[in-house]
N, CA, C, O and CB atoms as a CASP TS submission, in Angstrom:
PFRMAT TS
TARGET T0000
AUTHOR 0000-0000-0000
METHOD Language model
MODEL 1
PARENT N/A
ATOM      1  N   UNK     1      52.003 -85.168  -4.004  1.00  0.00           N
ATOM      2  CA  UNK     1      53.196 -85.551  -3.283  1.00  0.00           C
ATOM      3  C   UNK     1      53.256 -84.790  -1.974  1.00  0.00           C
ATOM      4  O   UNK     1      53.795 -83.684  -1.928  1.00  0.00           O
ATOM      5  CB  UNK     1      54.453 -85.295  -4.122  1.00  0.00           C
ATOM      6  N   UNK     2      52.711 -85.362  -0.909  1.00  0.00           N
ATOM      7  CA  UNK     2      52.424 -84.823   0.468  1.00  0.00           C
ATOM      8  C   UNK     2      54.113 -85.593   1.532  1.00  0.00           C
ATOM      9  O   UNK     2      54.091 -86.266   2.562  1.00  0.00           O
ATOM     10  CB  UNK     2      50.395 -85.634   1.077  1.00  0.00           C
ATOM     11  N   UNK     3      55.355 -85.106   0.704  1.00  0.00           N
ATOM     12  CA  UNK     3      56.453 -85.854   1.875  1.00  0.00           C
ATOM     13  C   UNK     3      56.611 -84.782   3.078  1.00  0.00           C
ATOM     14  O   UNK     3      56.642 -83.566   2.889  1.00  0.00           O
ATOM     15  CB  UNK     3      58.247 -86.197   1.135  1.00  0.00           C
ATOM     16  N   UNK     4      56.656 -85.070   3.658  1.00  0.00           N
ATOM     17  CA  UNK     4      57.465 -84.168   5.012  1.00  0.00           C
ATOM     18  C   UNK     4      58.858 -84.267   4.848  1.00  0.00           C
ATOM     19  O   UNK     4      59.325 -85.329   4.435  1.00  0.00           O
ATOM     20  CB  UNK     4      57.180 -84.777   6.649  1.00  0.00           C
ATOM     21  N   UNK     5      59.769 -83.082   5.175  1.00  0.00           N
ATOM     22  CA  UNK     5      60.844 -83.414   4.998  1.00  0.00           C
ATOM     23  C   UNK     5      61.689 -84.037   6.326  1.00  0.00           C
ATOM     24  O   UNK     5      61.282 -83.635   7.416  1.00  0.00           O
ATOM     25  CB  UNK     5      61.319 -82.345   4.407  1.00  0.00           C
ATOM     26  N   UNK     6      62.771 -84.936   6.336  1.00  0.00           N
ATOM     27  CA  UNK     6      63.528 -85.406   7.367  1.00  0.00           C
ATOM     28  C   UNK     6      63.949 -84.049   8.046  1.00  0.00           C
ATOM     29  O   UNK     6      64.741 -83.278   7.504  1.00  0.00           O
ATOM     30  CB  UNK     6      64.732 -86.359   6.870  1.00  0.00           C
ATOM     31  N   UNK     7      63.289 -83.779   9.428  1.00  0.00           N
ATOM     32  CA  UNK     7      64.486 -83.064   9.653  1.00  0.00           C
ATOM     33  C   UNK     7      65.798 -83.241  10.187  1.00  0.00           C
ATOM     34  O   UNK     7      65.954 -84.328  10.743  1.00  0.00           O
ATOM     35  CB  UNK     7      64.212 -82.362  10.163  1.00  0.00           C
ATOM     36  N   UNK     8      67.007 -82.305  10.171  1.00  0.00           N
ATOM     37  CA  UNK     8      68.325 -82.315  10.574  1.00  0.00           C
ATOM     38  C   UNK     8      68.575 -83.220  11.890  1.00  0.00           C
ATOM     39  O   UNK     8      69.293 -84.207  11.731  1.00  0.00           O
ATOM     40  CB  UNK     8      68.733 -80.880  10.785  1.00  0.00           C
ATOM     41  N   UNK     9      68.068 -82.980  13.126  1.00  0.00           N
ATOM     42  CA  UNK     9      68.248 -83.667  14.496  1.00  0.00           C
ATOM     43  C   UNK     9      66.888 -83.819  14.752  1.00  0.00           C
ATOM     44  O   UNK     9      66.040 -83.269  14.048  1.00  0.00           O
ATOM     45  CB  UNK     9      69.066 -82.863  15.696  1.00  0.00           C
ATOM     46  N   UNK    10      66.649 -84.435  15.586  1.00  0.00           N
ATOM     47  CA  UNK    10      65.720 -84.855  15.866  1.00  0.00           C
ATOM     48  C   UNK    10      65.360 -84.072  17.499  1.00  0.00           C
ATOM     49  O   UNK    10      66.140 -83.975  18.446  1.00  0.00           O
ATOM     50  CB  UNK    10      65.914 -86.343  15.655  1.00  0.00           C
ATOM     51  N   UNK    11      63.753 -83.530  17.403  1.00  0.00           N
ATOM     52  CA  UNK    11      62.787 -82.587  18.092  1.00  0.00           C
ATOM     53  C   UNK    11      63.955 -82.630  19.401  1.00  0.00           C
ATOM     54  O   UNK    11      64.828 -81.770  19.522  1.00  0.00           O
ATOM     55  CB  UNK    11      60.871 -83.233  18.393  1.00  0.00           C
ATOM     56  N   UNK    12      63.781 -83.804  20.342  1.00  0.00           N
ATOM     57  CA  UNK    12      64.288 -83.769  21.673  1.00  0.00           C
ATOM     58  C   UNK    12      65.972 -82.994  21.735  1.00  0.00           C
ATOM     59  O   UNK    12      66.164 -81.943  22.346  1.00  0.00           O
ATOM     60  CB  UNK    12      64.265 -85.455  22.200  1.00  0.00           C
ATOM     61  N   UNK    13      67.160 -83.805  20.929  1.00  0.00           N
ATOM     62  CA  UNK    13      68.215 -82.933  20.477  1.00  0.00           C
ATOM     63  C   UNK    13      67.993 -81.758  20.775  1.00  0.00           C
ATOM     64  O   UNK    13      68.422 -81.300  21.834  1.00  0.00           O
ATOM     65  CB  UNK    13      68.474 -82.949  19.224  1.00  0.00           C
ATOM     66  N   UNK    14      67.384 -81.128  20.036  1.00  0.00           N
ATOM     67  CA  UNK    14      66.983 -79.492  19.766  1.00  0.00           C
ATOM     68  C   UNK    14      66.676 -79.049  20.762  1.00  0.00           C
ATOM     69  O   UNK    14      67.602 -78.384  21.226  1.00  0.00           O
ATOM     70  CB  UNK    14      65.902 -79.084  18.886  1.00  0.00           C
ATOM     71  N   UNK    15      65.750 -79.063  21.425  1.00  0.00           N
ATOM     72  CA  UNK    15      65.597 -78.522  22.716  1.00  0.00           C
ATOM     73  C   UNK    15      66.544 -78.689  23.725  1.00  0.00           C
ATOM     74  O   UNK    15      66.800 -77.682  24.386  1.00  0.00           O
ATOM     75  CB  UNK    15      64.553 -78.928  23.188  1.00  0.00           C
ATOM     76  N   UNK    16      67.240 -79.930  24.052  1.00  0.00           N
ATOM     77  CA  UNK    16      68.236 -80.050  25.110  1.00  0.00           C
ATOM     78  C   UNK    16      69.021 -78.623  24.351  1.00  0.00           C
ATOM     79  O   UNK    16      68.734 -77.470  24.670  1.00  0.00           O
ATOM     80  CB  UNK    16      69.202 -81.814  25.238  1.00  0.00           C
ATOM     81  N   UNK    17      69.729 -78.875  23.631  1.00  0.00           N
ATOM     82  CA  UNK    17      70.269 -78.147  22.943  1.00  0.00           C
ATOM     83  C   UNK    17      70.066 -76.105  23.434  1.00  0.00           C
ATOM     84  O   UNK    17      70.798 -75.282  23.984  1.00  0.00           O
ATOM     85  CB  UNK    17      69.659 -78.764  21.559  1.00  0.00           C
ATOM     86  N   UNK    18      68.788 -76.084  22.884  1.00  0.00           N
ATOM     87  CA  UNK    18      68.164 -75.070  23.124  1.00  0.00           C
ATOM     88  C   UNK    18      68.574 -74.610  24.909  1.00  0.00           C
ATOM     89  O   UNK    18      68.921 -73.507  25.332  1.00  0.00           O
ATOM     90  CB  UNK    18      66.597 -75.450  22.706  1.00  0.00           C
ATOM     91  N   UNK    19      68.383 -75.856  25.642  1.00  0.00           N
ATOM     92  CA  UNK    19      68.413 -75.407  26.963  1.00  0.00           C
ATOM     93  C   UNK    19      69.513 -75.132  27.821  1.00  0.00           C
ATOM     94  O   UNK    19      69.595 -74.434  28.832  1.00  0.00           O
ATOM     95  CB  UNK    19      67.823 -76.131  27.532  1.00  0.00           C
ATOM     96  N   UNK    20      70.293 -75.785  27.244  1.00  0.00           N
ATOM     97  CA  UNK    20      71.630 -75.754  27.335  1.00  0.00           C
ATOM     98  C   UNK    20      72.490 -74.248  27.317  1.00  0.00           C
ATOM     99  O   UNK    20      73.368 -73.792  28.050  1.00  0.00           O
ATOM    100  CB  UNK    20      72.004 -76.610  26.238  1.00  0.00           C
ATOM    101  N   UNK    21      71.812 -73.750  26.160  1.00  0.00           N
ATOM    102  CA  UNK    21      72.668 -72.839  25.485  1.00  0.00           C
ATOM    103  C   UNK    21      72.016 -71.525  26.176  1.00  0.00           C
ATOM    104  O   UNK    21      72.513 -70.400  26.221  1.00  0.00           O
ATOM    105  CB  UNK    21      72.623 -72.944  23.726  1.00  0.00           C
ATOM    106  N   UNK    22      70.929 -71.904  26.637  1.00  0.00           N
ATOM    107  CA  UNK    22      70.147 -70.589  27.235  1.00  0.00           C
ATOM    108  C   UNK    22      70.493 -70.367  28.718  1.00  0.00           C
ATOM    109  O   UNK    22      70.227 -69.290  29.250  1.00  0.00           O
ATOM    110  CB  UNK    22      68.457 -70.756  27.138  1.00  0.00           C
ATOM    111  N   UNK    23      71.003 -71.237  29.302  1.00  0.00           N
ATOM    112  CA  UNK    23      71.469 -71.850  30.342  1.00  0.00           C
ATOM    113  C   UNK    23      72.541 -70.988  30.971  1.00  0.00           C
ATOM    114  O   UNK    23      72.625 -70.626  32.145  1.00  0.00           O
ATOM    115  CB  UNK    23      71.901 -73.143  29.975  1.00  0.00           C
ATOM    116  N   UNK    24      73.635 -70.639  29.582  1.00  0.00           N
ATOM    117  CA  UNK    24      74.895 -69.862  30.157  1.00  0.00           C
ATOM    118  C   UNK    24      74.485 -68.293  29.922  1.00  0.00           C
ATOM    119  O   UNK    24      73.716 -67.673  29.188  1.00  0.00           O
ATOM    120  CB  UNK    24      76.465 -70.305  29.273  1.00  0.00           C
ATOM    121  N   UNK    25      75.315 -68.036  30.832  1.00  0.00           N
ATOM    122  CA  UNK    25      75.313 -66.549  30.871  1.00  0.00           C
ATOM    123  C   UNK    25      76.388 -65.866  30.494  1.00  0.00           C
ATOM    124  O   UNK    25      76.869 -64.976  31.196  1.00  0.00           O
ATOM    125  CB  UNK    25      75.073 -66.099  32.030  1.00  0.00           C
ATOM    126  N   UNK    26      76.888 -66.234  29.292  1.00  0.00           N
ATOM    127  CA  UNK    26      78.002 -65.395  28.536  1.00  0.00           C
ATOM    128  C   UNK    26      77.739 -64.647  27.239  1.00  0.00           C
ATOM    129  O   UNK    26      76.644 -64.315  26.787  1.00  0.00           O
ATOM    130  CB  UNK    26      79.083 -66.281  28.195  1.00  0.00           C
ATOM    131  N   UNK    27      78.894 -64.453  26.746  1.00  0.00           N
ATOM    132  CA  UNK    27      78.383 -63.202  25.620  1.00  0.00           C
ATOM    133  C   UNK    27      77.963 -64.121  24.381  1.00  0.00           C
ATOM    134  O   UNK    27      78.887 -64.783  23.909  1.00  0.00           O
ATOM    135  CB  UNK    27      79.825 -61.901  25.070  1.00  0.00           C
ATOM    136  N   UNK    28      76.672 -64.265  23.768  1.00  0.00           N
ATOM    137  CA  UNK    28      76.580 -65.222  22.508  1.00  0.00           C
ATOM    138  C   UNK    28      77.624 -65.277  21.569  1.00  0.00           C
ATOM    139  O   UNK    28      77.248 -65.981  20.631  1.00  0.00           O
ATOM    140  CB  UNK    28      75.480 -64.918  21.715  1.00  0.00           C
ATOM    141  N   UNK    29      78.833 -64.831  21.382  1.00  0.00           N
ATOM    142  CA  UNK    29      79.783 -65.618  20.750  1.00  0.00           C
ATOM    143  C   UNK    29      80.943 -66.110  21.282  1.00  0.00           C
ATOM    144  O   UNK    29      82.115 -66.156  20.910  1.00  0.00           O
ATOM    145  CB  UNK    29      80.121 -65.078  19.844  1.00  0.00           C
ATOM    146  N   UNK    30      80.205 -66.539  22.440  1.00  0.00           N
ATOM    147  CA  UNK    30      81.447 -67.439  23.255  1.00  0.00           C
ATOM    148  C   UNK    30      80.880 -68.788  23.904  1.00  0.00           C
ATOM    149  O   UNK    30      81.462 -69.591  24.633  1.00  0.00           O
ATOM    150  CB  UNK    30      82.158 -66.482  24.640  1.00  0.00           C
ATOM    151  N   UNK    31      79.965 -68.792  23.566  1.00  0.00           N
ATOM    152  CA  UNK    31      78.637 -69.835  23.791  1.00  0.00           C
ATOM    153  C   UNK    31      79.446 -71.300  23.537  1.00  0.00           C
ATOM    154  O   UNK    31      79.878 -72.063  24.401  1.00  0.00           O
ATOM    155  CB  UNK    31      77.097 -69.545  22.431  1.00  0.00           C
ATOM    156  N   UNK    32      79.500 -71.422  22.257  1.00  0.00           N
ATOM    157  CA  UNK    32      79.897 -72.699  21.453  1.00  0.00           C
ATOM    158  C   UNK    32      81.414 -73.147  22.140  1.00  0.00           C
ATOM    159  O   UNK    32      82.099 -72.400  22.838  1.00  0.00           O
ATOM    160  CB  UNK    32      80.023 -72.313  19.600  1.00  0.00           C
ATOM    161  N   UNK    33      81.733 -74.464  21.785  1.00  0.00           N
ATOM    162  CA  UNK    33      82.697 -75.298  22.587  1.00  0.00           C
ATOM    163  C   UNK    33      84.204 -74.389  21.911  1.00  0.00           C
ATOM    164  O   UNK    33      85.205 -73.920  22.453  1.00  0.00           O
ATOM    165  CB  UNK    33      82.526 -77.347  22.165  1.00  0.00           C
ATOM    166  N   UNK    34      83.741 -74.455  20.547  1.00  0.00           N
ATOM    167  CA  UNK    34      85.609 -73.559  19.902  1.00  0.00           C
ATOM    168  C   UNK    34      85.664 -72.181  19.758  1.00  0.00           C
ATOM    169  O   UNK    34      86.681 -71.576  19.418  1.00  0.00           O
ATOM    170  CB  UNK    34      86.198 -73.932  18.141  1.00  0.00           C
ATOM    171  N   UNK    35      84.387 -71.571  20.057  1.00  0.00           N
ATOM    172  CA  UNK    35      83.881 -70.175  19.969  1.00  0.00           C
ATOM    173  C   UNK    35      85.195 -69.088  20.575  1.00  0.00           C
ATOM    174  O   UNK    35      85.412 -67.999  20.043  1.00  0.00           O
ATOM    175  CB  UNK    35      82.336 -70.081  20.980  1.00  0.00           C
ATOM    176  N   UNK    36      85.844 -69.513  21.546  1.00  0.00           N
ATOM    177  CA  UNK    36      86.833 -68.764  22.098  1.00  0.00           C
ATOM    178  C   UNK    36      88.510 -68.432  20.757  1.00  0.00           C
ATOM    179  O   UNK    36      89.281 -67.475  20.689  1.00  0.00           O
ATOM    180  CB  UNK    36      87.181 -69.830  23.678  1.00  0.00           C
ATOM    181  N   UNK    37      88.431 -69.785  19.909  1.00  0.00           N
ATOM    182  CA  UNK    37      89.518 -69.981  18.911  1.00  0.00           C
ATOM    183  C   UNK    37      88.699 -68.951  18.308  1.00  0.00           C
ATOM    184  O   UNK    37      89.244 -67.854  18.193  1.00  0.00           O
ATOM    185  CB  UNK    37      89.910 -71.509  18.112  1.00  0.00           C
ATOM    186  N   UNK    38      87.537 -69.064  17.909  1.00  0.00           N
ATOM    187  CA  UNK    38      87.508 -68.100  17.026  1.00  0.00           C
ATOM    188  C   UNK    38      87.325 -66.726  16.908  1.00  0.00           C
ATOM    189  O   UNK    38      87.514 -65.948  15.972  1.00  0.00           O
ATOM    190  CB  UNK    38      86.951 -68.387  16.509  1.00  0.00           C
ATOM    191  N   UNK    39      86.762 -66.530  18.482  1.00  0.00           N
ATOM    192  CA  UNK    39      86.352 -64.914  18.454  1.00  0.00           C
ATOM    193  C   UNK    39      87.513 -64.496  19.523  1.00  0.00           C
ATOM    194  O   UNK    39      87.143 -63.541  20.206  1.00  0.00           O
ATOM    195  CB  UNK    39      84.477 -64.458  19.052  1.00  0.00           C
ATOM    196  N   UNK    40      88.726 -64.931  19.821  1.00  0.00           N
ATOM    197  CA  UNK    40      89.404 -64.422  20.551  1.00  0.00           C
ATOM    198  C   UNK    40      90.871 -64.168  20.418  1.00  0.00           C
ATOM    199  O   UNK    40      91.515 -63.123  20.515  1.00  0.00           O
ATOM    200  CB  UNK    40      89.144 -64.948  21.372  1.00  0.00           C
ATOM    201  N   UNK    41      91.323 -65.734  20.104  1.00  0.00           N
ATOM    202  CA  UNK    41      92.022 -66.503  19.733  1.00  0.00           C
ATOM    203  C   UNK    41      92.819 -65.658  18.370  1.00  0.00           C
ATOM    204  O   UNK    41      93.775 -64.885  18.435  1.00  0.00           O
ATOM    205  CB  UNK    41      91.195 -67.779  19.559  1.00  0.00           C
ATOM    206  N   UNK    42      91.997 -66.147  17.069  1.00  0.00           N
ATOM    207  CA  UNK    42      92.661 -65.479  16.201  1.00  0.00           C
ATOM    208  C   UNK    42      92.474 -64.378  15.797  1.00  0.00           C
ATOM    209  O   UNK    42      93.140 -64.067  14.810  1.00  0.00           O
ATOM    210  CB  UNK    42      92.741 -65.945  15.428  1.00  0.00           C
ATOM    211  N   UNK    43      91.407 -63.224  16.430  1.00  0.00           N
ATOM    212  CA  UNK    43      91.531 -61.327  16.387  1.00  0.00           C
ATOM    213  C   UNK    43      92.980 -60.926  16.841  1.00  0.00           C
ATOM    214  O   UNK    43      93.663 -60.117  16.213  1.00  0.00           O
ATOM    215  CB  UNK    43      90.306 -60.397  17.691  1.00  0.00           C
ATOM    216  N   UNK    44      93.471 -61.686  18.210  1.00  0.00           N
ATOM    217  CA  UNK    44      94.564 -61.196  19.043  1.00  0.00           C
ATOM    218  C   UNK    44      96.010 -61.668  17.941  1.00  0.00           C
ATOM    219  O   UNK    44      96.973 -60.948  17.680  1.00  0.00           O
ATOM    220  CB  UNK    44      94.488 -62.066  20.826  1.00  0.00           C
ATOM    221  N   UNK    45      95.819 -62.735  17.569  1.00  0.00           N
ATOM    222  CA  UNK    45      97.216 -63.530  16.759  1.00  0.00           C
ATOM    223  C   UNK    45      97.192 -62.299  15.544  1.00  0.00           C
ATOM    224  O   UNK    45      98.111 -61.510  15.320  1.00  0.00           O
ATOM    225  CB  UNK    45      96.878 -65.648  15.964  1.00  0.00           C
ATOM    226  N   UNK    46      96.279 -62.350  15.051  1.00  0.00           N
ATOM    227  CA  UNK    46      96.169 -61.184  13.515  1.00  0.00           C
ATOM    228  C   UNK    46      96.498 -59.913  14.201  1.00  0.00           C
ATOM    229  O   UNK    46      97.046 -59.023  13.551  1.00  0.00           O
ATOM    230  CB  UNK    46      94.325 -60.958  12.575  1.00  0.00           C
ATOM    231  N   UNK    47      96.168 -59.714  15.662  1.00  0.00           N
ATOM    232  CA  UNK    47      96.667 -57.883  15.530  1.00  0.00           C
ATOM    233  C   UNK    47      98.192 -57.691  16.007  1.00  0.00           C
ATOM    234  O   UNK    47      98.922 -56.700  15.964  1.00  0.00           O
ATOM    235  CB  UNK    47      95.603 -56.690  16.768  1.00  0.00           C
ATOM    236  N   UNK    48      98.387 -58.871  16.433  1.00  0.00           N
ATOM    237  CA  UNK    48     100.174 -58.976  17.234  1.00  0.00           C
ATOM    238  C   UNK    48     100.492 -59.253  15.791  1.00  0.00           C
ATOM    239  O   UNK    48     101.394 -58.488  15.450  1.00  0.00           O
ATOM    240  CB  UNK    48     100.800 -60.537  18.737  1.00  0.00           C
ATOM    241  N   UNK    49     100.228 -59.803  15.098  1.00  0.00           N
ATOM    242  CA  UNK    49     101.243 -60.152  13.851  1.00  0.00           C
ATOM    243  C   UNK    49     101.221 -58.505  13.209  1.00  0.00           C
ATOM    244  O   UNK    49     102.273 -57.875  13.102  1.00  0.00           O
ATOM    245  CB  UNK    49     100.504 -61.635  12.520  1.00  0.00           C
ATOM    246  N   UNK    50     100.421 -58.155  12.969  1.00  0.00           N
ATOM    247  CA  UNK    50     100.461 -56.827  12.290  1.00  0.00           C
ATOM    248  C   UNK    50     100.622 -56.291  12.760  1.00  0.00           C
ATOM    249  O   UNK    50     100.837 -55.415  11.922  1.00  0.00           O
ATOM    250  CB  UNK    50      99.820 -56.288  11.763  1.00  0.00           C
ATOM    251  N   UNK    51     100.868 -55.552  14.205  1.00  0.00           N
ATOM    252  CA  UNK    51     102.042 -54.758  14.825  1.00  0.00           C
ATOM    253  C   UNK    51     103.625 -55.209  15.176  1.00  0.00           C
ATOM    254  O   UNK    51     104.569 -54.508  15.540  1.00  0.00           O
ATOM    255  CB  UNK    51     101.527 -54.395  16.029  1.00  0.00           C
ATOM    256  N   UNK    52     103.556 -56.434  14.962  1.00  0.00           N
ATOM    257  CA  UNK    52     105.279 -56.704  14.532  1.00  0.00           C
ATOM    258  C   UNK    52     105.491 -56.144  13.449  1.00  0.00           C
ATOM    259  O   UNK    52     106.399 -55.323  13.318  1.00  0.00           O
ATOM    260  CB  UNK    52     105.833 -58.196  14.278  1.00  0.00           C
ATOM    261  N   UNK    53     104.456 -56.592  12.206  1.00  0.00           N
ATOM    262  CA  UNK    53     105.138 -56.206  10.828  1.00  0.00           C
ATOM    263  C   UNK    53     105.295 -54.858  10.562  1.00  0.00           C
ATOM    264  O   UNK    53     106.209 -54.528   9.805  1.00  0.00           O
ATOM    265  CB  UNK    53     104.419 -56.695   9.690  1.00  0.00           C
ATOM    266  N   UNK    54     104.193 -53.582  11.298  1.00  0.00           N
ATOM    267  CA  UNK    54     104.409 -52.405  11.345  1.00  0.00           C
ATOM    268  C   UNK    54     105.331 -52.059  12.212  1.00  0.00           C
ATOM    269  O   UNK    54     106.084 -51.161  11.836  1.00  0.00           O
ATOM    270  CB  UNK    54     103.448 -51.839  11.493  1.00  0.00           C
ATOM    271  N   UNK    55     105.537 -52.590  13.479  1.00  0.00           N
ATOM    272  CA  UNK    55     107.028 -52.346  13.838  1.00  0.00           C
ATOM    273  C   UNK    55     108.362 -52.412  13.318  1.00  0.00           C
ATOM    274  O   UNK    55     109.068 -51.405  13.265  1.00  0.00           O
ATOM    275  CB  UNK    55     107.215 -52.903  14.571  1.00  0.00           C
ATOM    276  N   UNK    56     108.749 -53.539  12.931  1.00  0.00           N
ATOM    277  CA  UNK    56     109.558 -54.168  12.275  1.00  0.00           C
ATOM    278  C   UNK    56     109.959 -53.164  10.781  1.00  0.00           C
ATOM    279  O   UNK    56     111.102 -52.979  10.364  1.00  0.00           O
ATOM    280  CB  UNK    56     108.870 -55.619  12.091  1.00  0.00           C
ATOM    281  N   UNK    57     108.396 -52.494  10.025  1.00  0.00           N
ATOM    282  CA  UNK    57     108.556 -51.985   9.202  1.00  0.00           C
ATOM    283  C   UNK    57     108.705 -50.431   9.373  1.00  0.00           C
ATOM    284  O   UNK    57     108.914 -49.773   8.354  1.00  0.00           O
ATOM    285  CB  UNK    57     107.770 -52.448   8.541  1.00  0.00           C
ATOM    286  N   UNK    58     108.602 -49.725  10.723  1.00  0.00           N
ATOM    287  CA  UNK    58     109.049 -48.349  10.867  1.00  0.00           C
ATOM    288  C   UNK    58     110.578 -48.590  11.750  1.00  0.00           C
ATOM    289  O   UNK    58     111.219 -47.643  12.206  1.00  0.00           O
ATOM    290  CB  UNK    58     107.748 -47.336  11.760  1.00  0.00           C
ATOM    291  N   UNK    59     110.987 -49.999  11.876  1.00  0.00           N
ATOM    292  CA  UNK    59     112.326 -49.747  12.434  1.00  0.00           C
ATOM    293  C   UNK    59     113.414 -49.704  11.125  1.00  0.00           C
ATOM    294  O   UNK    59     114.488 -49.123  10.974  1.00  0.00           O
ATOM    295  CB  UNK    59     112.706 -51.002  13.585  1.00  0.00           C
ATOM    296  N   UNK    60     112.611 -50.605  10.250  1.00  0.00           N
ATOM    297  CA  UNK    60     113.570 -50.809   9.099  1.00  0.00           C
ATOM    298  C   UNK    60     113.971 -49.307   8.179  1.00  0.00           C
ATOM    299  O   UNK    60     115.023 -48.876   7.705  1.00  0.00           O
ATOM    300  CB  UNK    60     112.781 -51.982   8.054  1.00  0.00           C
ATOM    301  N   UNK    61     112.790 -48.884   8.212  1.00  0.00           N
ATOM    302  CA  UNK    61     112.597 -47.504   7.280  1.00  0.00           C
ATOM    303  C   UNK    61     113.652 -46.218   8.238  1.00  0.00           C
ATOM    304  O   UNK    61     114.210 -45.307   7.627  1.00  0.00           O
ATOM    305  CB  UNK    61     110.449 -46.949   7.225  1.00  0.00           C
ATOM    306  N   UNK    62     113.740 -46.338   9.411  1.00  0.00           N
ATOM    307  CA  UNK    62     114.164 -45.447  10.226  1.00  0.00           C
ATOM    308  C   UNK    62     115.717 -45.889   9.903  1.00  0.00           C
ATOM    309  O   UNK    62     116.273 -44.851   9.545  1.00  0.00           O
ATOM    310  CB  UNK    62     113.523 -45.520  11.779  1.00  0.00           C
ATOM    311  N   UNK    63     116.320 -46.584   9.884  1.00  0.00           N
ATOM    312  CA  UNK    63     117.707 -47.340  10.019  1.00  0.00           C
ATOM    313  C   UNK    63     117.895 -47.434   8.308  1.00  0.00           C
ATOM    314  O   UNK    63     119.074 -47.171   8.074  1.00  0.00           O
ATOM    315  CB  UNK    63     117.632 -49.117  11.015  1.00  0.00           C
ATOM    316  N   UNK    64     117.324 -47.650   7.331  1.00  0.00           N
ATOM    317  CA  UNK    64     117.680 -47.697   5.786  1.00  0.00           C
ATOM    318  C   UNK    64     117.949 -48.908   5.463  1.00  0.00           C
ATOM    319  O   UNK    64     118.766 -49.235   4.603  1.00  0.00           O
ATOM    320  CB  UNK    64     118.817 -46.894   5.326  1.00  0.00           C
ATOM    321  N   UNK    65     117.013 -49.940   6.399  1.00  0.00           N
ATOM    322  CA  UNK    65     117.508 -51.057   5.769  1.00  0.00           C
ATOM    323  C   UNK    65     116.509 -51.522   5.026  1.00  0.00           C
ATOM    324  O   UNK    65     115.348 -51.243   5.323  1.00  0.00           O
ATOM    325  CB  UNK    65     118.016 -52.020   6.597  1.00  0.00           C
ATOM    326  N   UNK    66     116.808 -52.284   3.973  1.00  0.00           N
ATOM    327  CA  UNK    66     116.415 -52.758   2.802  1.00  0.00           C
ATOM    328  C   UNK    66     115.893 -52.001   1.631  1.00  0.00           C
ATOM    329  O   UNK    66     114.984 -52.432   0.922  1.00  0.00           O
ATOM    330  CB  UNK    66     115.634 -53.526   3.088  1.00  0.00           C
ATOM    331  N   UNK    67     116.478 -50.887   1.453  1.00  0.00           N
ATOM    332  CA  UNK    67     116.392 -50.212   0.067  1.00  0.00           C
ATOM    333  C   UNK    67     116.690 -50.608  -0.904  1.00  0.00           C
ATOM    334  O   UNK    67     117.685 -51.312  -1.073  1.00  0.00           O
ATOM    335  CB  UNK    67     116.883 -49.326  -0.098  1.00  0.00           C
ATOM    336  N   UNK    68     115.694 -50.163  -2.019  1.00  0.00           N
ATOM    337  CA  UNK    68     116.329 -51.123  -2.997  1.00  0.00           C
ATOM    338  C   UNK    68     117.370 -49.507  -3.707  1.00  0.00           C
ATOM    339  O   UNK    68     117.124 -48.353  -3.358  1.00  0.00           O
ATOM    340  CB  UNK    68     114.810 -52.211  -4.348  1.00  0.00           C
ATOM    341  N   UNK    69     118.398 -49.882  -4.641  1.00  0.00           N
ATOM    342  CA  UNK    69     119.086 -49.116  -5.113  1.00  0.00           C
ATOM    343  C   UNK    69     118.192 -48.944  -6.278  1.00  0.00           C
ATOM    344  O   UNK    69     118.492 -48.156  -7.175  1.00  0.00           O
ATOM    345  CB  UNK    69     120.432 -49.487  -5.219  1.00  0.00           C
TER
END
């Protein structure tokens, strides 16, 4: 059983591809079209949310609010 396997895209694809990407001069994880959502986008949303909640949670503790009895 001598099959070759299909590959994924086809040879020409790949290289445009290839050339494309070699093409820009940015940092390799900002390369890709959504690359910015992901390496920028949601680091900044996750660290503002968690300095509200640590804010929020040394204003509460300072003032006595929400103790439980």
């Amino acid at each position: 059983m001598s099959e070759t396997e299909v590959p994924f895209r086809p040879r020409e694809k790949l290289l445009e591809k290839q050339k494309h990407f070699q093409s820009i001069h940015k940092h390799t994880y900002l390369k890709g079209p959504m690359d910015k959502i992901t390496s920028v986008a949601i680091p900044i949303a996750l660290a503002a949310s968690s300095l509200y909640l640590i804010g929020r949670g040394i204003y509460n503790m300072s003032h006595g609010i929400g103790k439980k009895e």
